[in-house]
C-alpha positions as CSV (number, residue, x, y, z in Angstrom):
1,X,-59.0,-46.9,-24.8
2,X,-60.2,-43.2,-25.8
3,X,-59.9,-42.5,-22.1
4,X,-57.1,-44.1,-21.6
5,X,-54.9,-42.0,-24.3
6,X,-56.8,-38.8,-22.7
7,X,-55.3,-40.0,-19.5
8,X,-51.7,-40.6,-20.9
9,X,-51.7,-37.1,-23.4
10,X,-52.5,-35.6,-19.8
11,X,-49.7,-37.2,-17.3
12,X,-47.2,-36.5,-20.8
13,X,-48.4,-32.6,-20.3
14,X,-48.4,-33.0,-16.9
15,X,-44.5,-34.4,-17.0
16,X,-43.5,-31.4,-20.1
17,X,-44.9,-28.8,-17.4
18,X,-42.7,-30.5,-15.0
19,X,-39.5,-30.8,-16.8
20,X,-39.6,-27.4,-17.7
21,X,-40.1,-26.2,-14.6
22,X,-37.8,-28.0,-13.0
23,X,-35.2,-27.1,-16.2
24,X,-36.2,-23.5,-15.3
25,X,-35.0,-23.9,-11.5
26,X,-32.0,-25.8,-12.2
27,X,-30.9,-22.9,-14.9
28,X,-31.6,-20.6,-11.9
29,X,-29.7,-22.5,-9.5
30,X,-26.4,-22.6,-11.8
31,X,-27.1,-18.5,-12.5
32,X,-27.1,-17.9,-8.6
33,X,-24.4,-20.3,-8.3
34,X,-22.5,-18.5,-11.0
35,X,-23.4,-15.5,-9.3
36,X,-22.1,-16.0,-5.9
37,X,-19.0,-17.6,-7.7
38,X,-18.4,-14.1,-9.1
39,X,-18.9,-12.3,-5.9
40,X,-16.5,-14.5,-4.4
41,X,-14.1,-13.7,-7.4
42,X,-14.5,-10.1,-6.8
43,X,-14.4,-9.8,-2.7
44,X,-11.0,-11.9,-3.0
45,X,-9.7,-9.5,-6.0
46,X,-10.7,-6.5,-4.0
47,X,-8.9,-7.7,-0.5
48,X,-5.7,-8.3,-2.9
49,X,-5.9,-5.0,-4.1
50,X,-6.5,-3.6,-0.5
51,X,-3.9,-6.0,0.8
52,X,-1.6,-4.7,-2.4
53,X,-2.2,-0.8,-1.6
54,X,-1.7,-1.7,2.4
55,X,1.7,-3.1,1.2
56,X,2.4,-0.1,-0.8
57,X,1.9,1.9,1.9
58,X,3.7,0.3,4.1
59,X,6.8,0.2,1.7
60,X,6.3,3.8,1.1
61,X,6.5,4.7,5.1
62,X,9.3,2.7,5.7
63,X,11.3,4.1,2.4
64,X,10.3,8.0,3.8
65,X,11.0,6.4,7.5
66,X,14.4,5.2,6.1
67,X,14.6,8.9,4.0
68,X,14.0,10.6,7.4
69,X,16.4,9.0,9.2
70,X,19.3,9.5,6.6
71,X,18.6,13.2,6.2
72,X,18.7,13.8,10.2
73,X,21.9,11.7,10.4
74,X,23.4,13.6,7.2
75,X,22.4,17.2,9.3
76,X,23.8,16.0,12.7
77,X,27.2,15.4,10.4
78,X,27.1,18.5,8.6
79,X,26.4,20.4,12.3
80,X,29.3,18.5,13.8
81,X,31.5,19.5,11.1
82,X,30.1,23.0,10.9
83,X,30.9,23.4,14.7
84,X,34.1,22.1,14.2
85,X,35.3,24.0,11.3
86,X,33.6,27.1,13.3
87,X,35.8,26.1,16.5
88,X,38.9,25.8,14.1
89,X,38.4,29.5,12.4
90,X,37.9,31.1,16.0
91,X,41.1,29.4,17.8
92,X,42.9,31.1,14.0
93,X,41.3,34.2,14.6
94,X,42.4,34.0,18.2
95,X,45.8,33.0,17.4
96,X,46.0,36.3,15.0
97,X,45.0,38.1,17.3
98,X,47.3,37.1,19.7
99,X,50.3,37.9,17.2
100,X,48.8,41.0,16.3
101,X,48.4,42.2,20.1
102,X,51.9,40.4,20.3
103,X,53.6,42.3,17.9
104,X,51.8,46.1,18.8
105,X,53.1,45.2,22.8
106,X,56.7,44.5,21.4
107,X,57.1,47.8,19.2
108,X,55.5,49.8,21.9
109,X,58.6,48.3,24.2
């Protein structure tokens, strides 16, 4: 009986070292679990925040794409209409001119 209660103290010490070892690698299996749950968490977070900055960078090209073109189409006007207005002045001054050689040819006469 003695060695029989030896025996079963034994396989209970036996069973505690077990448990505890195999509490120990379950707890390290749900911390490496946990772990590679929080990787995951951060990779996705930093591709949104890499996807969010490509966006932003995008939006800001096209905006100084769309700024670009504006300004060039807002020069080409003001060229047109500087030509034009220059055209305008010369055919005056020509016209002046005209009625000033005009008027010098008719008193000379």
């Amino acid at each position: 009986l003695s060695s029989h209660l030896t025996q079963m103290e034994e396989d209970t010490d036996s069973l505690s070292e077990s448990n505890e070892n195999n509490n120990s690698r379950t707890l390290g299996r749900e911390i490496s679990m946990k772990k590679e749950d929080t990787d995951d968490e951060n990779q996705q977070h930093q591709q949104q925040q890499g996807s969010l900055k490509k966006d932003n960078k995008n939006d800001n090209q096209n905006q100084n794409n769309t700024n670009n073109n504006n300004n060039e189409k807002e020069n080409t006007e003001n060229n047109q209409n500087n030509i034009n207005q220059n055209n305008i002045n010369n055919n005056e001054n020509e016209k002046n001119e005209n009625n000033e050689n005009n008027k010098i040819s008719n008193t000379k006469k």
